[in-house]
N, C-alpha and C positions, 0 to 999 in steps of 0.2 A: 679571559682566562689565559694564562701563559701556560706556553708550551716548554715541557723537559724531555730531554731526551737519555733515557737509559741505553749504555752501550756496554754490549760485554768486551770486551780486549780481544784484539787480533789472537793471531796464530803465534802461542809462545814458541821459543827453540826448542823446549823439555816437555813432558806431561807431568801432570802431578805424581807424584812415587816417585821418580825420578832422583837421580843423584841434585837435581841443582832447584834447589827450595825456592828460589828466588826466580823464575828466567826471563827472561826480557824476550823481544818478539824473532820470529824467525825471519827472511826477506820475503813469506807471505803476507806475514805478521804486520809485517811495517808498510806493503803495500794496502794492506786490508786498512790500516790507520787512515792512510792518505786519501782512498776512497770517500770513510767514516767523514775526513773533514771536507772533503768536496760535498757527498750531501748533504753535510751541514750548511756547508756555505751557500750552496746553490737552492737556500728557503728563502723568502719572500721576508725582507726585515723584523716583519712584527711575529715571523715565530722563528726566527735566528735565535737561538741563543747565544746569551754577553758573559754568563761565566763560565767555568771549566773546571769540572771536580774529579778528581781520580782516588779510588781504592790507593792506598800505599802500595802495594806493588808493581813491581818493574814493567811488568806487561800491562799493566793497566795504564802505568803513567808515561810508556812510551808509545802506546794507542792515543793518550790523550792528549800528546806533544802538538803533533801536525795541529791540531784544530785550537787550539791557545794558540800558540805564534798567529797563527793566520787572524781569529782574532783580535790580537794584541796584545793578551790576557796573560798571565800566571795560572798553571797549574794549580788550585786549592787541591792539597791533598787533605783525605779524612779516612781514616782507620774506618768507620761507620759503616760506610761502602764497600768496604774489604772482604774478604772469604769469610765465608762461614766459621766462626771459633771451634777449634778445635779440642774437645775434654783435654783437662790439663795433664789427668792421667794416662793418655794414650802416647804411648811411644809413637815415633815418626814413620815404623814403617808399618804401622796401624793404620793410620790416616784412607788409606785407598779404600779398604775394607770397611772402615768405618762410612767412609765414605757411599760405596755402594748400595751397602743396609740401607741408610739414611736414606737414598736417591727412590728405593724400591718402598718407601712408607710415608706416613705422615709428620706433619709435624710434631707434631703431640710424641709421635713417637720415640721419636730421636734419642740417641742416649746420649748423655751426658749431665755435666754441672751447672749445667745453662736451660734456660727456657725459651726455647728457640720459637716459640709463636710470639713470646714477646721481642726476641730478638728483630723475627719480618715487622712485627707491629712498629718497631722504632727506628728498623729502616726506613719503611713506608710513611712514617709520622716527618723524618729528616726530610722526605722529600717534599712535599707537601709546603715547605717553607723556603725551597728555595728556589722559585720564581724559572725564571729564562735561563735553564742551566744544561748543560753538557755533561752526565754523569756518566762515566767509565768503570765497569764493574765487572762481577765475575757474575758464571753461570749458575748457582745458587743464590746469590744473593739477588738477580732479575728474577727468579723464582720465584724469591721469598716476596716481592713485591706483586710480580703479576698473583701468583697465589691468591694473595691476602686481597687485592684489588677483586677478583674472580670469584672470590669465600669458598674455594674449594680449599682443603685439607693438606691436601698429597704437593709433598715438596718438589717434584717435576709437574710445573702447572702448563710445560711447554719445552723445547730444546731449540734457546738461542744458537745460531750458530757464532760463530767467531767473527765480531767489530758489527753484531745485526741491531739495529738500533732499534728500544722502543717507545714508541713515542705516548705520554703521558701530558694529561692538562693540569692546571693547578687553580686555583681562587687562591690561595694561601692559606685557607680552611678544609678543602677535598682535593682531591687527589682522584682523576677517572683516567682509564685504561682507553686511548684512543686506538691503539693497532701494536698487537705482538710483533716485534721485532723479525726477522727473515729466518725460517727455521731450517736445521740440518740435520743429518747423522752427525753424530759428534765424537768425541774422542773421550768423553767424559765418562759415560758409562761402558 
Protein backbone atom coordinates (compact mmCIF):
# COMPACT_ATOMS: atom_id res chain seq x y z
CA UNK A 1 0.00 0.00 0.00
CA UNK A 2 1.27 3.50 -0.55
CA UNK A 3 1.27 6.05 1.53
CA UNK A 4 -0.56 9.89 0.98
CA UNK A 5 -0.29 12.42 2.80
CA UNK A 6 -3.01 15.08 3.32
CA UNK A 7 -1.68 18.47 4.44
CA UNK A 8 -3.78 21.54 5.30
CA UNK A 9 -1.75 24.80 4.21
CA UNK A 10 0.16 26.77 6.73
CA UNK A 11 -0.68 29.98 8.44
CA UNK A 12 -2.27 32.31 5.61
CA UNK A 13 -1.51 36.33 6.01
CA UNK A 14 -5.63 37.02 6.12
CA UNK A 15 -8.61 34.80 7.45
CA UNK A 16 -11.33 33.80 5.39
CA UNK A 17 -13.94 37.07 5.28
CA UNK A 18 -11.18 39.03 4.88
CA UNK A 19 -10.67 41.74 2.48
CA UNK A 20 -7.93 39.39 0.44
CA UNK A 21 -9.80 36.19 -1.26
CA UNK A 22 -6.71 34.94 -2.28
CA UNK A 23 -3.80 35.11 0.71
CA UNK A 24 -0.73 33.42 0.55
CA UNK A 25 1.18 32.41 3.76
CA UNK A 26 2.20 34.54 6.62
CA UNK A 27 6.28 34.12 8.04
CA UNK A 28 4.55 31.41 10.17
CA UNK A 29 2.77 30.19 7.34
CA UNK A 30 5.99 29.66 5.34
CA UNK A 31 7.88 28.26 8.28
CA UNK A 32 5.06 25.81 9.11
CA UNK A 33 5.65 24.72 5.03
CA UNK A 34 9.27 24.27 5.57
CA UNK A 35 8.75 22.10 8.64
CA UNK A 36 5.66 20.17 6.45
CA UNK A 37 8.65 19.36 3.93
CA UNK A 38 11.24 18.27 6.40
CA UNK A 39 8.86 15.59 7.77
CA UNK A 40 8.17 14.65 4.66
CA UNK A 41 11.65 14.26 3.77
CA UNK A 42 12.94 12.73 6.87
CA UNK A 43 10.43 9.25 5.85
CA UNK A 44 12.03 6.26 5.10
CA UNK A 45 12.02 6.08 0.94
CA UNK A 46 9.29 3.57 0.49
CA UNK A 47 6.70 6.01 2.05
CA UNK A 48 8.32 9.41 0.75
CA UNK A 49 6.22 10.61 -1.39
CA UNK A 50 7.27 11.43 -5.40
CA UNK A 51 4.34 13.66 -6.26
CA UNK A 52 2.97 16.99 -5.09
CA UNK A 53 -0.52 18.16 -5.49
CA UNK A 54 -1.96 21.51 -4.21
CA UNK A 55 -5.58 23.00 -4.07
CA UNK A 56 -5.29 26.21 -6.39
CA UNK A 57 -4.90 28.41 -3.95
CA UNK A 58 -2.14 30.62 -2.83
CA UNK A 59 -1.67 29.26 0.52
CA UNK A 60 -1.97 25.93 -0.27
CA UNK A 61 0.41 26.07 -3.29
CA UNK A 62 2.97 28.16 -1.43
CA UNK A 63 2.84 25.39 1.68
CA UNK A 64 3.36 22.93 -1.02
CA UNK A 65 6.36 24.93 -2.75
CA UNK A 66 9.23 23.84 -0.17
CA UNK A 67 8.43 19.92 -0.54
CA UNK A 68 8.34 19.86 -4.62
CA UNK A 69 11.68 21.70 -5.02
CA UNK A 70 13.25 19.51 -2.42
CA UNK A 71 11.70 16.69 -4.38
CA UNK A 72 12.40 17.77 -7.66
CA UNK A 73 8.95 17.77 -8.64
CA UNK A 74 6.22 20.31 -10.04
CA UNK A 75 3.52 21.41 -8.19
CA UNK A 76 0.28 19.54 -9.82
CA UNK A 77 -2.24 21.88 -9.18
CA UNK A 78 -6.18 20.45 -9.13
CA UNK A 79 -9.33 22.59 -8.28
CA UNK A 80 -10.63 18.96 -6.76
CA UNK A 81 -8.63 19.54 -3.57
CA UNK A 82 -9.62 23.05 -3.25
CA UNK A 83 -12.30 24.81 -0.66
CA UNK A 84 -15.37 23.68 -0.31
CA UNK A 85 -17.77 25.33 -3.32
CA UNK A 86 -19.30 27.89 -2.31
CA UNK A 87 -23.58 28.36 -3.36
CA UNK A 88 -23.31 30.31 -6.47
CA UNK A 89 -26.03 32.49 -4.99
CA UNK A 90 -24.15 33.64 -1.95
CA UNK A 91 -22.68 36.97 -2.08
CA UNK A 92 -18.93 37.03 -0.63
CA UNK A 93 -19.66 38.56 2.47
CA UNK A 94 -21.89 35.49 3.13
CA UNK A 95 -19.50 33.01 2.84
CA UNK A 96 -18.29 33.25 6.76
CA UNK A 97 -21.66 32.65 7.88
CA UNK A 98 -22.33 30.27 5.50
CA UNK A 99 -19.58 28.86 6.56
CA UNK A 100 -20.08 28.41 10.24
CA UNK A 101 -23.81 26.91 9.78
CA UNK A 102 -22.20 24.32 7.60
CA UNK A 103 -19.17 23.65 10.28
CA UNK A 104 -22.01 23.13 13.16
CA UNK A 105 -24.02 20.28 11.00
CA UNK A 106 -23.96 17.58 8.75
CA UNK A 107 -23.30 16.94 5.44
CA UNK A 108 -26.41 16.13 4.23
CA UNK A 109 -27.22 19.34 5.55
CA UNK A 110 -25.42 21.89 3.92
CA UNK A 111 -27.20 24.38 1.88
CA UNK A 112 -26.65 24.85 -1.24
CA UNK A 113 -26.65 23.93 -5.40
CA UNK A 114 -24.34 21.24 -4.77
CA UNK A 115 -24.32 17.86 -3.10
CA UNK A 116 -21.68 18.01 -0.82
CA UNK A 117 -21.61 14.21 0.41
CA UNK A 118 -20.98 13.67 -3.08
CA UNK A 119 -18.55 16.37 -3.33
CA UNK A 120 -16.24 14.39 -0.03
CA UNK A 121 -17.16 11.06 -1.90
CA UNK A 122 -15.17 12.50 -5.04
CA UNK A 123 -12.65 13.96 -3.24
CA UNK A 124 -11.98 10.91 -1.32
CA UNK A 125 -12.51 8.69 -4.79
CA UNK A 126 -9.36 11.36 -6.25
CA UNK A 127 -7.43 10.25 -3.73
CA UNK A 128 -7.46 6.83 -3.66
CA UNK A 129 -5.78 6.85 -7.33
CA UNK A 130 -3.15 8.80 -6.70
CA UNK A 131 -0.45 6.64 -5.19
CA UNK A 132 2.74 8.36 -3.28
CA UNK A 133 1.41 11.68 -3.17
CA UNK A 134 1.79 14.97 -1.18
CA UNK A 135 -1.64 16.54 -1.07
CA UNK A 136 -2.11 20.21 0.31
CA UNK A 137 -5.48 21.14 1.12
CA UNK A 138 -7.86 23.22 3.20
CA UNK A 139 -9.57 22.53 6.59
CA UNK A 140 -12.87 21.26 5.09
CA UNK A 141 -11.93 19.45 2.45
CA UNK A 142 -9.40 17.03 5.24
CA UNK A 143 -12.76 16.94 6.77
CA UNK A 144 -14.58 15.83 4.00
CA UNK A 145 -12.06 13.03 3.55
CA UNK A 146 -11.41 11.92 7.27
CA UNK A 147 -15.31 12.25 7.66
CA UNK A 148 -16.25 9.90 4.89
CA UNK A 149 -13.08 7.59 5.81
CA UNK A 150 -14.66 7.58 9.77
CA UNK A 151 -18.68 7.16 8.15
CA UNK A 152 -19.43 9.73 10.55
CA UNK A 153 -21.88 12.47 9.13
CA UNK A 154 -20.77 15.88 10.78
CA UNK A 155 -18.59 17.80 8.47
CA UNK A 156 -16.02 18.72 11.51
CA UNK A 157 -14.73 14.94 11.80
CA UNK A 158 -11.62 16.66 13.47
CA UNK A 159 -9.72 20.31 13.68
CA UNK A 160 -6.52 20.15 11.41
CA UNK A 161 -4.30 22.50 12.70
CA UNK A 162 -2.19 24.58 10.12
CA UNK A 163 0.51 22.50 7.50
CA UNK A 164 -0.72 19.06 10.19
CA UNK A 165 -0.41 16.27 7.88
CA UNK A 166 -2.58 13.29 7.66
CA UNK A 167 -1.28 10.41 6.77
CA UNK A 168 -3.67 7.99 4.48
CA UNK A 169 -2.86 4.34 2.70
CA UNK A 170 -3.81 3.46 -0.67
CA UNK A 171 -4.01 -0.07 -2.84
CA UNK A 172 -5.43 2.20 -5.67
CA UNK A 173 -8.77 0.65 -4.85
CA UNK A 174 -9.16 1.75 -0.80
CA UNK A 175 -8.18 4.38 0.68
CA UNK A 176 -7.76 3.77 4.91
CA UNK A 177 -7.27 6.47 7.59
CA UNK A 178 -3.80 5.69 9.15
CA UNK A 179 -3.52 8.90 11.84
CA UNK A 180 -5.42 12.22 11.88
CA UNK A 181 -3.13 14.82 11.23
CA UNK A 182 -1.90 17.23 14.62
CA UNK A 183 -5.01 19.00 15.95
CA UNK A 184 -5.55 22.64 17.32
CA UNK A 185 -7.73 25.53 18.22
CA UNK A 186 -8.08 26.98 15.02
CA UNK A 187 -9.06 30.13 13.71
CA UNK A 188 -11.59 28.74 11.55
CA UNK A 189 -14.51 28.54 13.65
Amino acid sequence: MARLYLIRHGKPSATWGGDDEDPGLDETGRAQARAARDWLLALPAPERPTRVVSSPLRRCRETAQPTAEALGVAVEVDPLVGEIPTPAALAAEARGPWLRKSFAGTWAEIEGDLDYNAWRSEITASLVRRGATAVFSHYVATNAVVSQLLGVPHVVAFRPDHASITVLETDGETLRLVQKGREATTGVL
